[in-house]
C-alpha positions as CSV (number, residue, x, y, z in Angstrom):
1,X,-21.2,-15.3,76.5
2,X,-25.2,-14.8,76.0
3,X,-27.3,-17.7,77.6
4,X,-27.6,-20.2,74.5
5,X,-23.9,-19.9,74.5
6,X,-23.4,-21.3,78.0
7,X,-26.5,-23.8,77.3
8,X,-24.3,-25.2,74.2
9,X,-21.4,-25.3,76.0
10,X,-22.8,-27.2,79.1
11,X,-24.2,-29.4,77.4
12,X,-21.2,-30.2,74.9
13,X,-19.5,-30.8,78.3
14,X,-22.1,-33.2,79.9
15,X,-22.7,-35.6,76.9
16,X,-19.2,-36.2,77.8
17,X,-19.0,-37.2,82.0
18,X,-19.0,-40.9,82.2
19,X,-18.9,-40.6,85.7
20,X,-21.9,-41.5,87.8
21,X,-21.4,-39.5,90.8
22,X,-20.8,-37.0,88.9
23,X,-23.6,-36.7,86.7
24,X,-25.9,-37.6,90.1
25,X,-24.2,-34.4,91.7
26,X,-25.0,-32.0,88.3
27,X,-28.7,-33.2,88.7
28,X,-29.1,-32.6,92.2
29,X,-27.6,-29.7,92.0
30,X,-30.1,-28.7,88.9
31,X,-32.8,-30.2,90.9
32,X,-31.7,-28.0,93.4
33,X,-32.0,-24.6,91.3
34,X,-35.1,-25.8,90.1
35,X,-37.1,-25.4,93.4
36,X,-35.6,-22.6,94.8
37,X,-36.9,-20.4,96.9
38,X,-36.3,-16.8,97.9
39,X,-35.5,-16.7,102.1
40,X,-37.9,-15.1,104.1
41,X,-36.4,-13.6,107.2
42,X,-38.5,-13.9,110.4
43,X,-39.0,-10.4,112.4
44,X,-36.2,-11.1,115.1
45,X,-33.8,-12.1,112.5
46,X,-34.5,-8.8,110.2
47,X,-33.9,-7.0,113.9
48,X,-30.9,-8.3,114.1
49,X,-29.5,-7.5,111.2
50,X,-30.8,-3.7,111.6
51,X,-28.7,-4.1,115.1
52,X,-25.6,-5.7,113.3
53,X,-25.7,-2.5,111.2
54,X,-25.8,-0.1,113.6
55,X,-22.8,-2.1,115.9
56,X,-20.8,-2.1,112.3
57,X,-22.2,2.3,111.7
58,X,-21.1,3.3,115.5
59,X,-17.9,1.1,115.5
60,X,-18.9,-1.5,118.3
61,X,-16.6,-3.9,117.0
62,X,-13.9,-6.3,117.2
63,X,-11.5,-7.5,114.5
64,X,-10.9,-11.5,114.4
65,X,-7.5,-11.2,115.9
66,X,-8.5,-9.2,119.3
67,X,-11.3,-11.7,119.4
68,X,-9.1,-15.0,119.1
69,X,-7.0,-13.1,122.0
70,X,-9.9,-12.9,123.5
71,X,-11.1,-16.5,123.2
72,X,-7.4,-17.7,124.1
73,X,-7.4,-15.8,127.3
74,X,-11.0,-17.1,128.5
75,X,-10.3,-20.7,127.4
76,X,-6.9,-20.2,129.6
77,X,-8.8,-19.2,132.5
């Protein structure tokens, strides 16, 4: 579907909402997209993604089920 397309179709479906919360959620949410702002990282948190990566290149870690063990056996203790 090209842009115009999706505009058309958008709108065809909001002339139709009769609901209030609704409609108050669609314009927030345009509100929303409106402002939006690209994130910019701090320095510590880029560093800690860089480490993440190289825990994820050199295998240093742990799936979600030896880490629930994990959590099971300390919370037991």
């Amino acid at each position: 579907m090209s842009t115009l397309e999706i505009k058309l179709e958008i709108f065809d479906k909001l002339k139709n909402i009769e609901d209030l919360s609704l409609l108050e959620r669609i314009i927030d949410l345009l509100k929303n997209a409106e402002t939006s702002e690209v994130y910019q990282f701090e320095q510590y948190e880029l560093d800690m993604l860089k480490e993440s990566e190289e825990d994820i290149k050199y295998g240093r870690v742990i799936s979600q089920e030896d880490l629930d063990k994990e959590d099971l056996e300390w919370l037991s203790k």
